[in-house]
C-alpha positions, 0 to 999 in steps of 0.5 A, a space after each residue: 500500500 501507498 501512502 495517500 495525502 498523510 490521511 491514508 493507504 491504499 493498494 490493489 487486492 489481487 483482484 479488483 474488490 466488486 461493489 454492486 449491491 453496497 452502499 456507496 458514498 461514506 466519510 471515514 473515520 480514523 481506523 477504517 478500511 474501505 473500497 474505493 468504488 470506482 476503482 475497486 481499491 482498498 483504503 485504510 484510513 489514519 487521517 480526517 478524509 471527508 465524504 467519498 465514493 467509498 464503501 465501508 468493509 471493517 477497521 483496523 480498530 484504534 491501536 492499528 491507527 498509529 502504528 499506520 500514520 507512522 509509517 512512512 512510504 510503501 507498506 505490505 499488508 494481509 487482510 483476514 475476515 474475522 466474524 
């Protein structure tokens, strides 16, 4: 992932993530992780943003949000659904 206006990462999944059915328009909070619709990327956000054609999937929950502002340039990462 790359590092996006010091507001947030972003990266491609192996496949372009689909967005047909959702909601889509969303303003993000620190923490969260979602879909840019039109391009089908995904975002984890550690900055203010404002209001998007975003798509709401999870959050990397408050602990995560400063180790992710902190790190500077590109960062590999893994996502796992838990339920």
């Amino acid at each position: 992932m790359q590092d996006l206006a010091r507001e947030e990462k972003f990266g491609y999944a192996a496949r372009k993530l689909k967005t047909d059915g959702s909601k889509v328009g969303y303003d993000p909070v620190p923490g969260d992780i979602c879909c840019y619709a039109p391009w089908g990327n995904v975002c984890m956000y550690y900055g203010d943003h404002g209001f998007e054609s975003l798509v709401r999937l999870g959050s990397i929950g408050t602990d995560g949000i400063d180790a992710l502002a902190s790190h500077r340039g590109d960062v590999t990462v893994s996502f796992e659904v838990v339920k």
